[in-house]
C-alpha positions as CSV (number, residue, x, y, z in Angstrom):
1,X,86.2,190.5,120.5
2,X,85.3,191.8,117.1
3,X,87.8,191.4,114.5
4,X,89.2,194.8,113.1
5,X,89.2,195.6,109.7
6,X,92.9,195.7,108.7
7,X,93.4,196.8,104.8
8,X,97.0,195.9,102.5
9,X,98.0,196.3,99.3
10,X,100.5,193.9,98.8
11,X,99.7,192.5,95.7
12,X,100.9,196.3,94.7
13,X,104.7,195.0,95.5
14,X,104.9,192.6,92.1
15,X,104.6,195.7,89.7
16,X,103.0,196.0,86.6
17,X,103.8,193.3,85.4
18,X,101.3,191.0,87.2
19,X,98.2,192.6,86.3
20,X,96.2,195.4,84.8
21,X,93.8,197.9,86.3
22,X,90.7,198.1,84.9
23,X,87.4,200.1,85.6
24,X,84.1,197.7,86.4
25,X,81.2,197.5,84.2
26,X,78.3,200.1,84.9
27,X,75.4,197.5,86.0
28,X,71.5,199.0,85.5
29,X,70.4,197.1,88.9
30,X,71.8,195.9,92.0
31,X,70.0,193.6,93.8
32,X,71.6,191.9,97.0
33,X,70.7,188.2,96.7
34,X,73.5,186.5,99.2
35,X,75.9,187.9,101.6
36,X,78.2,186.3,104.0
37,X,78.3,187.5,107.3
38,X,80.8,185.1,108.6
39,X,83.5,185.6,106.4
40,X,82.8,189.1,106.7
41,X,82.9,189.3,109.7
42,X,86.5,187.2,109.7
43,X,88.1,190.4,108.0
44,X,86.6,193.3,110.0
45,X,83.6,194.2,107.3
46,X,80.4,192.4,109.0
47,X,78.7,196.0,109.9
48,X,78.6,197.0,106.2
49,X,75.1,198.1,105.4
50,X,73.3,196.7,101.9
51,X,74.6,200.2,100.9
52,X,77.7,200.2,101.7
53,X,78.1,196.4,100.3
54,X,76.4,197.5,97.2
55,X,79.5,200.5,96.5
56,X,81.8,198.2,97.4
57,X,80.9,195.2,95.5
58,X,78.8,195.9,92.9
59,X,79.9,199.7,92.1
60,X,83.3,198.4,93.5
61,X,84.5,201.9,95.5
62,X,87.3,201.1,96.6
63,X,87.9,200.2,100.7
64,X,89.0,202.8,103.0
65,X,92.8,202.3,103.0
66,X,92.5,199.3,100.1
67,X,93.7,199.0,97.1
68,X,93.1,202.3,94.3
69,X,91.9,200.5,91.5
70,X,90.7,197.1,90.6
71,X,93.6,194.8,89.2
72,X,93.0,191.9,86.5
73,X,95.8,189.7,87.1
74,X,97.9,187.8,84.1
75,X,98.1,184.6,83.8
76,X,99.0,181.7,81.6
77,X,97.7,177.8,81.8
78,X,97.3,174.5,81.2
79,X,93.6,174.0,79.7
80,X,92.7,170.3,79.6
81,X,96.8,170.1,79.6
82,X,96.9,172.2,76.5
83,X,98.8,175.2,76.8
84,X,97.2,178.1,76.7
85,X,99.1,181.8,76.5
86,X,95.9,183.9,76.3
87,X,94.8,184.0,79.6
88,X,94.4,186.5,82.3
89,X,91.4,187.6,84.4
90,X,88.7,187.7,81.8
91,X,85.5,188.5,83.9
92,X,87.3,189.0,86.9
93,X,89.4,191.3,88.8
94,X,91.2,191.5,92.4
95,X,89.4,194.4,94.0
96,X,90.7,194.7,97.7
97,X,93.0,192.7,100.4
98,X,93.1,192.7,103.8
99,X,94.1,190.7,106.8
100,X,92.0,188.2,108.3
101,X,91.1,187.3,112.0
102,X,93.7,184.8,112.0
103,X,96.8,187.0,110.3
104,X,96.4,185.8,106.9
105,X,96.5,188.1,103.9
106,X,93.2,187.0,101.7
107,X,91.7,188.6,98.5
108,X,88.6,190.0,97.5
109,X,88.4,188.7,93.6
110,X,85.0,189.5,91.4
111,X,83.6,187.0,88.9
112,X,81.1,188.6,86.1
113,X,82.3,192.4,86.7
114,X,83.6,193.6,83.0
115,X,85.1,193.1,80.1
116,X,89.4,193.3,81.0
117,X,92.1,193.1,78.6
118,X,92.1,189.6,78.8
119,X,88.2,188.5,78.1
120,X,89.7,187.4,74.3
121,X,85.6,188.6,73.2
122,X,83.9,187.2,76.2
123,X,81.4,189.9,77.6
124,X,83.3,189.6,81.0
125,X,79.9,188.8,82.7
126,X,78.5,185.6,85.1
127,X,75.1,184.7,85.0
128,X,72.4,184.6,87.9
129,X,72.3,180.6,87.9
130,X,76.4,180.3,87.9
131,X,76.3,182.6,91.0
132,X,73.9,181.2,92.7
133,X,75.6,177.7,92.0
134,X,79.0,179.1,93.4
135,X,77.3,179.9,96.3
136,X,76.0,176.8,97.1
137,X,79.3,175.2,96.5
138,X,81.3,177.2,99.0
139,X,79.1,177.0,101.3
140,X,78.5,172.7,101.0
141,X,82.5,172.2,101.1
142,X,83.3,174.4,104.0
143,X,80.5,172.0,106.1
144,X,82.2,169.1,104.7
145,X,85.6,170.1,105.9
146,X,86.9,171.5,102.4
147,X,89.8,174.2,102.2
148,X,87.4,176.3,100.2
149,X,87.3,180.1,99.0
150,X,83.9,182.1,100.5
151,X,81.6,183.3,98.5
152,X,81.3,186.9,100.3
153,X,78.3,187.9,97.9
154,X,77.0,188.7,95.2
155,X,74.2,190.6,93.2
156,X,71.9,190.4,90.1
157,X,72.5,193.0,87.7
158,X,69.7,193.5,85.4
159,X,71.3,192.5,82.4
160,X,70.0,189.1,80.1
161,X,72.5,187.5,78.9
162,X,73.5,185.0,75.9
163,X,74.6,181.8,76.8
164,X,75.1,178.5,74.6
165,X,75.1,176.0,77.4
166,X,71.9,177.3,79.3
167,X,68.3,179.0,78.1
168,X,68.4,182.3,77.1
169,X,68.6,185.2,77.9
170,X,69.3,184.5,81.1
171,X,69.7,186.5,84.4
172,X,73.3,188.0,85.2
173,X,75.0,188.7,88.1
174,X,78.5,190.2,89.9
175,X,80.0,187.9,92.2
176,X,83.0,188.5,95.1
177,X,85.2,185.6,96.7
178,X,87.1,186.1,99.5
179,X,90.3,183.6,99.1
180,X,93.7,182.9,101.0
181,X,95.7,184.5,97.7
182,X,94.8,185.0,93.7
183,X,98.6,183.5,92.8
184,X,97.5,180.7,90.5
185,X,100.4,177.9,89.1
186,X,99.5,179.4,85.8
187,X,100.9,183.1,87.4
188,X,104.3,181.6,87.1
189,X,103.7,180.0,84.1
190,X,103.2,183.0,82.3
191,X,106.4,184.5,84.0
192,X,108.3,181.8,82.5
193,X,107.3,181.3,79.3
194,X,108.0,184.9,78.9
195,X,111.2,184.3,80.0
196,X,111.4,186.3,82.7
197,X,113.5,185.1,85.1
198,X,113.4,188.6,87.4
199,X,109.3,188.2,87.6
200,X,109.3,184.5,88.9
201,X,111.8,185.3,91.3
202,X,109.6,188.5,92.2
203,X,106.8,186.1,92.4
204,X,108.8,183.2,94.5
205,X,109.2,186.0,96.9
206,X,106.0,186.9,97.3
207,X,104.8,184.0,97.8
208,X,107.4,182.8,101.0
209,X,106.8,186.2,102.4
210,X,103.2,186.6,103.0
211,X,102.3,182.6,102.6
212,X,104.6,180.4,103.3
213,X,107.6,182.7,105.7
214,X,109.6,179.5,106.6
215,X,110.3,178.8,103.2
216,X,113.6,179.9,102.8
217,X,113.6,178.8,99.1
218,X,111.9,178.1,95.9
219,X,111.9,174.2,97.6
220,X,110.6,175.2,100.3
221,X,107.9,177.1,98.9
222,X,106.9,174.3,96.6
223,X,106.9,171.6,99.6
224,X,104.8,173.9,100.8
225,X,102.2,174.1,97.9
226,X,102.8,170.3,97.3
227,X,101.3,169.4,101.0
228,X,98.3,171.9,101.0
229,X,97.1,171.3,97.4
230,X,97.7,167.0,98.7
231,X,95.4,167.7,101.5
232,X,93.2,169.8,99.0
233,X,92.8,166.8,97.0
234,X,92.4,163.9,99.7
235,X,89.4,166.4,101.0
236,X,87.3,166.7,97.7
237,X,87.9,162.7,97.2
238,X,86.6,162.3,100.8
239,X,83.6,164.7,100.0
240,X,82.7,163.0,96.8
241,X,83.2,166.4,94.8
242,X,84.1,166.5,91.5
243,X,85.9,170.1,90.3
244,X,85.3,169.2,86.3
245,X,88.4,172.2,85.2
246,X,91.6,170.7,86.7
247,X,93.6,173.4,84.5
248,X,96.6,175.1,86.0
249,X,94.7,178.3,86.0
250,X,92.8,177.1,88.2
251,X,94.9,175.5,91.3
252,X,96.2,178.4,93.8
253,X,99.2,178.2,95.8
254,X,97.5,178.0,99.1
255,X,95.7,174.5,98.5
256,X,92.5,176.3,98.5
257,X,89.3,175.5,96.3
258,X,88.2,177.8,94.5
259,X,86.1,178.8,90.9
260,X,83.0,176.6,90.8
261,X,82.2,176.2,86.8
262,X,80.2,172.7,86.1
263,X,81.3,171.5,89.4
264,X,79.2,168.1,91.1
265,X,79.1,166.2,93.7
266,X,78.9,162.6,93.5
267,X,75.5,160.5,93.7
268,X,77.0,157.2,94.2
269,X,80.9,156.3,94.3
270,X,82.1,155.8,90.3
271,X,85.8,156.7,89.7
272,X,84.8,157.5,85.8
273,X,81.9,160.7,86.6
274,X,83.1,163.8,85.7
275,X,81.3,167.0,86.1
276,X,81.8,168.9,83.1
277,X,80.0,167.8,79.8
278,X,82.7,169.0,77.5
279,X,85.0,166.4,79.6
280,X,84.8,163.5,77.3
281,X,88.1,161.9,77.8
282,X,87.1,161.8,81.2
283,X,90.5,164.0,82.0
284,X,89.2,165.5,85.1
285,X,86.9,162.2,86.4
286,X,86.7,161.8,90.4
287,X,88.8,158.9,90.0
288,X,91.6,160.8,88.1
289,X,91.5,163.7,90.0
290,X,94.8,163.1,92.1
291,X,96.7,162.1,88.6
292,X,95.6,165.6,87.2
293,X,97.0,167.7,90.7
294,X,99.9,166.3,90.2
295,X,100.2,166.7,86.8
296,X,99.6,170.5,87.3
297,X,102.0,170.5,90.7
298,X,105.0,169.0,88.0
299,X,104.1,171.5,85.8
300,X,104.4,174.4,88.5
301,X,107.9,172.3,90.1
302,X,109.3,173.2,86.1
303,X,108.6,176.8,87.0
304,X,110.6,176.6,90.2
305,X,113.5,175.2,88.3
306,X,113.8,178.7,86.3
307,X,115.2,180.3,89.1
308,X,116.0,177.3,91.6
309,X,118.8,174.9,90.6
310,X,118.8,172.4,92.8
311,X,116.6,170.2,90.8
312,X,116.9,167.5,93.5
313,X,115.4,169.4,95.9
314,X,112.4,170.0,93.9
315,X,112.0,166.5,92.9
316,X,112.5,165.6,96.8
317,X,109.4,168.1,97.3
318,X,107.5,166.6,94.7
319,X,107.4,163.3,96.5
320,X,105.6,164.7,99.3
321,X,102.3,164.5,97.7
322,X,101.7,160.9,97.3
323,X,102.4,160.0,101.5
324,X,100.5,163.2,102.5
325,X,97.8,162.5,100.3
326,X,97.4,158.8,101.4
327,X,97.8,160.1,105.1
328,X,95.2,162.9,104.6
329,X,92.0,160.9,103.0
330,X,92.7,158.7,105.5
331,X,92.1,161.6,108.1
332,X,89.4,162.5,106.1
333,X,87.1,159.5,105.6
334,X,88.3,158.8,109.5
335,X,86.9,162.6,110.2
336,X,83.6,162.0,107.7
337,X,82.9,158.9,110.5
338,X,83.5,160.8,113.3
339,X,86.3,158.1,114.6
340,X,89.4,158.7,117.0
341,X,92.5,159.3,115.4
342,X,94.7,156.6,116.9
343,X,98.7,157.2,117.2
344,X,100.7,154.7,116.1
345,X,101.4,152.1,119.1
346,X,97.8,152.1,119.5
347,X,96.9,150.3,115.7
348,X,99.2,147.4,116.6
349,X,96.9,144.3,115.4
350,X,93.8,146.9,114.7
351,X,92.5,148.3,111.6
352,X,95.3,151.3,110.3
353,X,93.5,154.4,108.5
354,X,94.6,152.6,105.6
355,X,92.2,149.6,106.3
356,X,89.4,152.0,107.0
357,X,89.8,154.0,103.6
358,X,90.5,150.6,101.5
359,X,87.8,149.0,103.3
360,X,84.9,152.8,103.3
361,X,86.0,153.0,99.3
362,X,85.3,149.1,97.7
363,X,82.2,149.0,99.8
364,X,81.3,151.8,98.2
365,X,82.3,150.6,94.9
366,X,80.4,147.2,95.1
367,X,76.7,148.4,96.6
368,X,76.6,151.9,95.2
369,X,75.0,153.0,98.5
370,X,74.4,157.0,97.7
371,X,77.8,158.5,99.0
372,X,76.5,161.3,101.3
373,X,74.2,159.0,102.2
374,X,76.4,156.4,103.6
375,X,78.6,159.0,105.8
376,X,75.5,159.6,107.5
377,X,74.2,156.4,108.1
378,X,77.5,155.4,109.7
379,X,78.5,158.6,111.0
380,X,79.7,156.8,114.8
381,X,80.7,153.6,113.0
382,X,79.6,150.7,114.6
383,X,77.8,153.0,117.5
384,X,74.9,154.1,114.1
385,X,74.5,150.3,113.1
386,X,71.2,150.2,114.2
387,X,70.4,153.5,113.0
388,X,71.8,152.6,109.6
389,X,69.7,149.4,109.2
390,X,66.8,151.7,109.3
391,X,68.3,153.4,107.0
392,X,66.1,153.9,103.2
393,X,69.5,152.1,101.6
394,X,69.7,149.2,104.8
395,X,69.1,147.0,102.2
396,X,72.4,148.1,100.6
397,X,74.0,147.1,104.0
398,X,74.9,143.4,103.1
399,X,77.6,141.1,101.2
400,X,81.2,140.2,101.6
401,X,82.5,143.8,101.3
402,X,80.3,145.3,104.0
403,X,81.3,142.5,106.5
404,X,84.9,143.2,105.5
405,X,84.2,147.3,106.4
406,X,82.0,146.1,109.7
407,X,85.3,144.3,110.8
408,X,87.4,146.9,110.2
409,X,84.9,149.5,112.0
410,X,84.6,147.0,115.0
411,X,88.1,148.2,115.8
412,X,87.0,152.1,115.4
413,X,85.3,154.1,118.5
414,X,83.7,157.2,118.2
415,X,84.7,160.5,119.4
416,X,83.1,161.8,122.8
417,X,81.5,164.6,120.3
418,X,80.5,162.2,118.0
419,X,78.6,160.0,120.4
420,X,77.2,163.3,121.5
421,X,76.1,164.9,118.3
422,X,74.1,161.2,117.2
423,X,71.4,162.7,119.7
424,X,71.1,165.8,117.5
425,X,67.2,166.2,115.4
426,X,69.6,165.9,112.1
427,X,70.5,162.2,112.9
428,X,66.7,161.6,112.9
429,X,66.1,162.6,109.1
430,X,65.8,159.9,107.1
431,X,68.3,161.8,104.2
432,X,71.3,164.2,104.9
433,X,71.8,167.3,103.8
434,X,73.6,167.0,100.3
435,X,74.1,169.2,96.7
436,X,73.2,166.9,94.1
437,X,72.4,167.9,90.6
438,X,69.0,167.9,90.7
439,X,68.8,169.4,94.0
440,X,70.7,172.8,92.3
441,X,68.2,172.6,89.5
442,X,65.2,172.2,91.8
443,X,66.9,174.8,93.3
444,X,67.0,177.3,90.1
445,X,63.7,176.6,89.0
446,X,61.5,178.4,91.3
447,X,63.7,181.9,90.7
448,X,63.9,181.4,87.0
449,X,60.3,180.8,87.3
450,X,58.8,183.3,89.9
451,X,61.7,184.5,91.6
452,X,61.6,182.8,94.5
453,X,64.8,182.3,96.4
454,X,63.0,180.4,99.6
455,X,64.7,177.1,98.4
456,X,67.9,178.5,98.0
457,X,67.8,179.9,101.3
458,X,66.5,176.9,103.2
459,X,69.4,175.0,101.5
460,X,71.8,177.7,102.6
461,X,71.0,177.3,105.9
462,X,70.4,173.6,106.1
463,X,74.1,173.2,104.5
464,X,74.9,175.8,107.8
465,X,73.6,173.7,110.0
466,X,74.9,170.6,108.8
467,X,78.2,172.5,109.4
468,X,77.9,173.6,112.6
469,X,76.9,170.2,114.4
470,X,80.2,168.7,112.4
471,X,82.0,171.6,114.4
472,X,83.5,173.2,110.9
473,X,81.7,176.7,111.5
């Protein structure tokens, strides 16, 4: 049965003071270059025509029943921990929500649509490459088992733009996301350090009533956030991706992924690589990114304290991170190697998740095997060893910390699927399906060069693929 398309405007319940409408910039082209079928198909809109997609979401009409205008929400932050009370959607704006297949309420936010009240002399625009890059993002994580936002689509727009950090002029573009919730810690931030005590409260509200309904509390709520944005982080750590802008601003309440700036994923395991070059401290590294969640999460808990007393209760909800985090990448990495979960009676004298994560991460460490490349090889654990030593890296498949992990895996079966999927084509490549740096860029080149999006689309649906034999689509 075809989902229905079920329009709200809740986010009209906070008032005015959350956000600003604004009118879209007037683009000179649109030209569809990626749409999403699936998640448009998750919230009722999968038989839009090109047409139709291009007044919605590039002329931004607004959906039958949706919201009026487009909003630019406010927002404060945390900027490389900095403090920073001039935020806001600069380039961005929430343009329609609705309710998905599952009952959620999710957000249609743009990325490169127009100048707002808070673009502080940006030219509120996203280029082609950034897009594009987004794109590929979303759609890597969500095969790797990632709470991600969807890139619904996005157009060029005929513009060249100025940019110090790429060639120029370069191509620009209007992107939309479709994400469970806008709400960013930095959206009670800003309520708070304007000392609005009514506003948070407003905003607390929200939050329990159409995210998190059995919160009866500001404690609640932040348990809540605490244990999805702890399983948010265990899952990037397992998929050896690397966000690069940890700020406030940009952590929602729902644990979900979401804006892709100088994002990477990682070649080879190294706690110290960070993906944005302007990162020199190394804030934001792989290794570090669990210290900076919870950083941001403290910061958020302070928040809750403005209009929640009980300050024991939101330290007590604090501590949730570190056991559900430890539980979770163990899930993860389990997940990644396509082993059983075991209950607890069952690990008696056996390898604990624990001993699988300890053991997966300092083998990792000592032979610098490529990381994608080594959840394929011993995707089935000890079922792929002879598929692994014919792997390009078998070499790598040696030493006193591999013996250690083969001991540990010698008391890990596979799953019934995962036994069954190792007869899939894909387990006969000799390389997996992955998003490294270079990959993007080989990616880029031919439509910077000729306009040629056949790589981009063979990745696209390589990455689907990839997705669909892991059973995450």
């Amino acid at each position: 049965m075809s989902t229905p398309y079920i329009p709200s405007q809740a986010i009209l319940e906070l008032g005015d003071r959350f956000y600003d409408p604004v009118r879209p910039a007037d683009f000179p082209k649109a030209i569809l270059r990626y749409r999403n079928q699936a998640a448009a198909a998750s919230v009722g809109l999968a038989g839009l025509s090109d047409e139709a997609l291009r007044m919605h979401f590039h002329a931004f009409k607004p959906l039958p029943g949706g919201l009026p205008e487009c909003l630019a929400l406010r927002y404060h932050g945390h900027q490389f921990q900095q403090y920073n009370d001039r935020l806001g959607d600069g380039r961005g704006f929430l343009c329609a929500q609705l309710i998905d297949q599952r009952g959620r309420l999710l957000d249609l936010g743009t990325k490169g649509s127009g100048k707002t009240p808070w673009s502080r002399g940006g030219d509120g625009r996203l280029t082609l490459k950034g897009a594009m890059r987004e794109a590929l993002a979303t759609e890597m994580l969500e095969s790797l088992g990632v709470n991600t936002s969807k890139t619904f689509c996005f157009f060029e727009t005929g513009e060249a733009l100025e940019r110090n950090d790429e060639p120029s002029p370069t191509r620009a573009a209007v992107l939309t996301r479709l994400g469970h919730s806008h709400v960013r810690f930095g959206s009670f931030q800003r309520q708070v350090a304007l000392g609005d005590r009514e506003a948070t409260q407003t905003l607390v509200d929200y939050c329990r009533r159409h995210f998190y309904p059995k919160a009866h509390d500001a404690a609640e709520l932040l348990q809540g956030i605490v244990t999805k944005t702890a399983r948010l982080c265990a899952s990037w750590m397992a998929a050896g991706f690397v966000h690069g802008v940890l700020n406030t601003d940009n952590m929602n309440i729902n644990g979900e992924s979401f804006d892709y700036g100088p994002y990477r994923f990682l070649p080879t395991y190294d706690p110290e690589f960070t993906a944005a070059y302007f990162d020199q401290s190394g804030l934001y590294a792989y290794g570090r990114q669990p210290e900076a969640v919870i950083w941001n999460l403290e910061h958020l808990a302070t928040c809750f304290l403005y209009v929640h007393e009980d300050r024991d209760s939101l330290i007590e909800a604090m501590k949730m991170f570190v056991p559900t985090f430890n539980d979770a990448a163990g899930e993860f990495i389990r997940a990644r190697l396509g082993l059983v979960e075991r209950s607890a009676h069952e690990v008696v004298d056996t390898a604990t998740e624990d001993d699988l994560l300890l053991s997966v991460f300092n083998f990792l460490g000592a032979s610098q095997v490529g990381f994608e490349q080594f959840f394929f090889d011993w995707y089935g654990g000890r079922e792929s060893r002879e598929r692994a030593m014919r792997s390009a890296e078998a070499a790598k498949y040696a030493g006193a910390e591999f013996e250690k992990l083969m001991t540990v895996l010698s008391d890990w079966p596979a799953t019934p699927e995962t036994l069954a999927r190792l007869s899939d084509p894909y387990f006969e490549r000799a390389k997996p399906c992955s998003m490294l740096i270079d990959e993007i860029e080989a990616i880029w080149e031919p439509i910077a060069r000729v306009d040629d999006w056949s790589k981009f689309e063979a990745k696209i649906e390589d990455v689907r693929a990839m997705g669909r034999l892991y059973g995450r689509r």
